[in-house]
N, C-alpha and C positions, 0 to 999 in steps of 0.2 A: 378485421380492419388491418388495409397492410401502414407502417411509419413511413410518414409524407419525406418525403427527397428537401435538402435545406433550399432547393431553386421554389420548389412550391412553397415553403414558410414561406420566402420574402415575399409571395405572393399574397398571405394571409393579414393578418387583420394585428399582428403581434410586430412591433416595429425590434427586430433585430438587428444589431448592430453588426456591418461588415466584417467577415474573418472572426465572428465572435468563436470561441473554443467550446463555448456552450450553447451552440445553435440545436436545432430540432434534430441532426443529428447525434446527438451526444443524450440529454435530457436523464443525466446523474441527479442520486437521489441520496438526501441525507438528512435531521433531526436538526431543530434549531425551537427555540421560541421567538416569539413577534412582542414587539416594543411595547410593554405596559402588560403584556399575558404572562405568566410565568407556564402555562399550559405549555409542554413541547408537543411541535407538529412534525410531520413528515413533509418535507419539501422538495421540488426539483428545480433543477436551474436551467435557468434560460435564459439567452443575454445576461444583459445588469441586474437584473431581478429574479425572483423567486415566485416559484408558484405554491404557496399553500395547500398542497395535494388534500391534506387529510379533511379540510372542509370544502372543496374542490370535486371529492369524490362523492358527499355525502348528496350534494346538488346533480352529479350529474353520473356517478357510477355506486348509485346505492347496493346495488348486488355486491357490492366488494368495501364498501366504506367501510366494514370491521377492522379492515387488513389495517389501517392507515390511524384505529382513535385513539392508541396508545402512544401513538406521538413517534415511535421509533420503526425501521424496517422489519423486526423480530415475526409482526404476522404475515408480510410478503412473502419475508426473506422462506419462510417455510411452506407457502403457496404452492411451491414448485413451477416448472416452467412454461409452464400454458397459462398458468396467469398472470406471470411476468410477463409476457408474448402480450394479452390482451390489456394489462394496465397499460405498457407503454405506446401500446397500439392508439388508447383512447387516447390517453395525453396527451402524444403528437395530434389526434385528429382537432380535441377542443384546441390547441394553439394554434390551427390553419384553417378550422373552419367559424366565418363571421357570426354563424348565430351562438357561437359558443362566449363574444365579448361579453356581452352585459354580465352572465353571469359569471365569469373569473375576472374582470378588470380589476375588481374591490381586492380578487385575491393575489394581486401579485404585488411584491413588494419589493424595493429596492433592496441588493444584497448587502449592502454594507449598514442596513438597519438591525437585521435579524441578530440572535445571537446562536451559534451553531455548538452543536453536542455531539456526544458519541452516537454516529449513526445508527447500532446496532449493541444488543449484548452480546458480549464476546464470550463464547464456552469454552473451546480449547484453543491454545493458541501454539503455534511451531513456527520453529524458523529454520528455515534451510542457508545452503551454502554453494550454491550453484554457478559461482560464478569461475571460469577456470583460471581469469585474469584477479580476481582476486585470492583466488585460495591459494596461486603461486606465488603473489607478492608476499601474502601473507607467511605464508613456507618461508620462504626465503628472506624473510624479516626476522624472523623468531628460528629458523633453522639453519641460517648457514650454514652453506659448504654440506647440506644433504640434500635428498631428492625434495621436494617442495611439496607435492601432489599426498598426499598419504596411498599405501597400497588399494585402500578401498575407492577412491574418490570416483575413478572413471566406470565403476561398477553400479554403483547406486546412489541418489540422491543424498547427502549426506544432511541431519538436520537434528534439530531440540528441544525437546517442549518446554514453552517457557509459562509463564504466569497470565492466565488472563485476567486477574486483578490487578494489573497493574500496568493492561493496556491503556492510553489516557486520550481521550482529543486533543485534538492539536491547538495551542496556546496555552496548552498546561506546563506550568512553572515545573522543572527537571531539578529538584534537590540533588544537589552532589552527593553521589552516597559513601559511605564509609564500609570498612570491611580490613581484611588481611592483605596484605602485600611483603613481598620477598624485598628487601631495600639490595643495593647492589654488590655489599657487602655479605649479604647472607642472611642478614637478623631478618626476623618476622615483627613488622608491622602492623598495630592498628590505628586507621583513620581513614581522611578522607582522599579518596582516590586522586590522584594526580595524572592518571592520564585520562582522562574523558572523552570520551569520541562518538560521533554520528555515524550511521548506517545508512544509507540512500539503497532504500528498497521498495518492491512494490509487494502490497499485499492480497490476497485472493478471500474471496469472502464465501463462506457455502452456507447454502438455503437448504436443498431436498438433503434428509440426514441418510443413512444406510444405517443397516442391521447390524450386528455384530457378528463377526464372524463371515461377513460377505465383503470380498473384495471387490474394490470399486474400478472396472477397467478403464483403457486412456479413451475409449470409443464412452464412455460415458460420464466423463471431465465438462461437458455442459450441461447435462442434466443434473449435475449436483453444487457446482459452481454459478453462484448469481452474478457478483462482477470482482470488482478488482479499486482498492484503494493504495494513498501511498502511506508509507510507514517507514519511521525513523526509528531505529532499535537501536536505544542508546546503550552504551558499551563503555566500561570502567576495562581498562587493558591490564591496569596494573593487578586488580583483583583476578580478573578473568586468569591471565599467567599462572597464576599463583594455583588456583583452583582447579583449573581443568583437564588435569589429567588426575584420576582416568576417566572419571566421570562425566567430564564435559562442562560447560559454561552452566554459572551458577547463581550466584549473587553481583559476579561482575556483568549481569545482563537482566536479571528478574526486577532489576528498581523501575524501570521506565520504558515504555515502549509507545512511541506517538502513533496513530492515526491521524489518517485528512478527513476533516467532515464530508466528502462525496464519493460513493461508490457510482462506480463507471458501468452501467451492465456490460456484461459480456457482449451482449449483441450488439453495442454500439463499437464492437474493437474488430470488427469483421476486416477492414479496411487496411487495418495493423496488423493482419496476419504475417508471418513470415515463417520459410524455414528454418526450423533451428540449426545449429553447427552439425558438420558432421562430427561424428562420435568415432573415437578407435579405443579400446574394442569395442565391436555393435554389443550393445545391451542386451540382457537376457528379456526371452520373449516378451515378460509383462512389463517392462518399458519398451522395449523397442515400437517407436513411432514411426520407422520408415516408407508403412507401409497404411500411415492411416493422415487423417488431414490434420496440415502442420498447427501447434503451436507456441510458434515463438510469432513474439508482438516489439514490431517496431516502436517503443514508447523509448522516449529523448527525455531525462529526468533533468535538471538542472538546481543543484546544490549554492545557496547563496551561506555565508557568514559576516555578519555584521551587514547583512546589505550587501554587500560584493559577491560576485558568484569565484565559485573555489573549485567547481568542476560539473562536466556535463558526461554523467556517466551514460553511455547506451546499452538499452534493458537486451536490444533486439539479441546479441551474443552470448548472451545467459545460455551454458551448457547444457543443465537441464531445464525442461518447460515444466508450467505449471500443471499440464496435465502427467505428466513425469513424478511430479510428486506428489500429488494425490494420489497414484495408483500406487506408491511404495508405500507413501504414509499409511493404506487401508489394507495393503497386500499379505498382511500379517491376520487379517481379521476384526483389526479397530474400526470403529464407529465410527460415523459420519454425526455430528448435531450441528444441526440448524445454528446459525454465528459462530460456526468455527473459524479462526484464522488460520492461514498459514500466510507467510511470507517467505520471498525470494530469495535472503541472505542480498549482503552486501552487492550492488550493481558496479561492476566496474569495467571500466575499456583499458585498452591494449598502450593507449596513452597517458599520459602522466595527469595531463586536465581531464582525463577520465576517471579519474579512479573514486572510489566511493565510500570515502572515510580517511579521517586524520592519519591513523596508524600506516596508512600507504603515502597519504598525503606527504607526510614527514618522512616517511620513511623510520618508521617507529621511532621519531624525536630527532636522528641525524641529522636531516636535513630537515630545517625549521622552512614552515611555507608562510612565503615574502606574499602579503594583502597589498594591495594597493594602494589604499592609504599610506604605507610606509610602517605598519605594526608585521607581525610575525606570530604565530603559530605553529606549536609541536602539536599541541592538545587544548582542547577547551578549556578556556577562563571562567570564571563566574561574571555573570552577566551581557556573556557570549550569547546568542541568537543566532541559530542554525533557523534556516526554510527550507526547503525541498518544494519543487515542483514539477509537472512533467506533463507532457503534451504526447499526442498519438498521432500520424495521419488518418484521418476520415471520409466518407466517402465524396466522389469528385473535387478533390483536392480541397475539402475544408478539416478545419484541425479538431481533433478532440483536448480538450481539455481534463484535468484531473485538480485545479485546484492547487491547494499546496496543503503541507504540513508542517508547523511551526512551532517552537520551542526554546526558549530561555532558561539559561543555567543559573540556579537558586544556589546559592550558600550552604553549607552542610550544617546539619543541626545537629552538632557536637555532644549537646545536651538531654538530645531525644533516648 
């Protein structure tokens, strides 16, 4: 079965809504329960509502309804790609073709009824730093008056494994965490961090695991890659500073990391394709992508606080691409397991309403950023509300969606 074109949905029997970002091109999949079930299901979206995949498949793709009864992506996501190819194939077909009504009407439910979970179990989790407009504010934040780029940066993906306990879904309350800090006098500090900051990132989801000891090439970045979620990798600056040399980011990053409940498959980002920046120096053989098909992805993130948006980072200029880093991340011999994350490090553009976090925002606190409202921000407040969202082009100019990821800054628990 090939996935029906969104001019054939509107033709079908499933009333979608114009311009919707979750049309039959898009058809992301994420874990939620339904009102009065505590049972979670595997869901996909489409328009205003939701499809109940996991009893959805039991009716109409029983060969495969195992993948779907535990409620999360965990037995897709390791299916590998020819069954990902054939679920989304069917799904699209039941939403455009009429004798599939009767039996999914009952299962589709409006999205703002369900309650939505962590799409998947997370096994390892890494975060990179590939942005070259970030990593030089950053330099130049924290290093004046020196080079900004570190000697490594334009050679290889730079990145950290961080905690996958402590990745969370999105609308999970962000305890302000506590830890050491250098106060500006010198003394060494314990408490609760003071500078709190968001990361506007996207993150990469992999299904097919690899051997150990088998490096994972950039020609085969879609056979182990299933799709792509957004992720806010909250960040304490003041701890971070303090901690990260030499070792790198530690406790100023391992308290909280958000996911959005929808991963995007890969195969609905075709349209997003683009190429990435040029690079000087060209990269050694096992990243060099010059000569294999691109991926950088035109995705448009857009960062709101309190409600108000505070920037529109663009993913599309990210130095290095996701398949970039998954071939350095593995290049060593490491594992591939099924719900590994990686994400992108900070998104940010060459613009000031680009950039993709507080500590550029302000200009690490100098310059406080003027809200709309008429309040002011260096760094997160408690009771602050960060969202991130981020749209893709799709094919014949319809939009992909991704949802959003959301998060409220909790009080620290002084006590704990």
């Amino acid at each position: 079965m090939t996935p029906v074109s969104e001019a054939t949905a509107e033709a079908g029997w499933l009333d979608i809504p114009s311009g919707s970002a979750f049309g039959l091109h898009n058809l992301p999949y994420g874990s939620a329960t339904l009102p009065g079930d505590p049972r979670p299901r595997v869901l996909v979206a489409v328009g205003d509502h939701v499809l109940d995949l996991t009893s959805a498949a039991e009716r109409l793709l029983p060969s495969h309804s195992g993948l779907f009864r535990d409620g999360n992506l965990d037995h897709l996501l390791g299916a590998g790609p020819s069954v990902w190819r054939e679920v989304r194939a069917a799904v699209s077909s039941w939403l455009t073709d009429a004798r599939s009504e009767r039996a999914l009407t009952s299962l589709l439910h409006p999205a703002t009824d369900v309650t939505m979970r962590l799409p998947f179990s997370v096994a390892d989790y890494v975060d990179f730093y590939a942005s070259e407009h970030h990593a030089t504010n950053v330099g130049q934040i924290l290093r004046p008056g020196t080079e900004p780029l570190t000697p490594n940066w334009k050679h290889l993906p730079i990145g950290y494994h961080g905690r996958s306990g402590t990745v969370v879904p999105s609308g999970t309350p962000v305890v302000r965490p506590c830890g050491q800090r250098r106060a500006s006098g010198g003394a060494v500090l314990f408490g609760p961090t003071t500078r709190l900051d968001f990361e506007a990132e996207l993150g990469f989801v992999v299904g097919t695991p690899s051997r150990l000891g088998d490096p994972v090439p950039l020609q085969a970045f879609a056979d182990h890659v299933f799709g792509v979620c957004l992720v806010n990798d909250w960040s304490a600056r003041d701890l971070q500073a303090w901690e990260y040399q030499p070792l790198g980011p530690f406790l100023g990053k391992s308290f909280a990391t958000s996911v959005g409940p929808w991963v995007v498959p890969l195969s609905a980002l075709d349209a997003a394709r683009v190429p990435p920046p040029a690079r000087d120096p060209q990269p050694l053989p096992y990243l060099d992508d010059s000569s294999t098909e691109p991926w950088g992805l035109d995705v448009r993130l857009e960062v709101r606080l309190g409600g108000q948006v505070v920037s529109r980072p663009p993913f599309r200029g990210m130095y290095w691409t996701a398949a970039q880093q998954l071939a350095h991340l593995t290049v060593n011999g490491a594992s591939l397991r099924t719900g590994d994350l990686f994400a992108s490090g900070t998104v940010s553009g060459p613009e000031r309403d680009q950039r993709g976090c507080l500590l550029e925002l302000s200009w690490g606190g100098r310059d406080p950023l003027a809200l709309p409202d008429g309040s002011t921000r260096t760094f997160l407040e408690d009771g602050d509300e960060v969202v991130i969202t981020a749209t893709a082009p799709g094919p014949g100019g319809t939009t992909i969606g991704f949802g959003e990821v959301r998060g409220a800054v909790a009080p620290a628990r002084l006590n704990a």
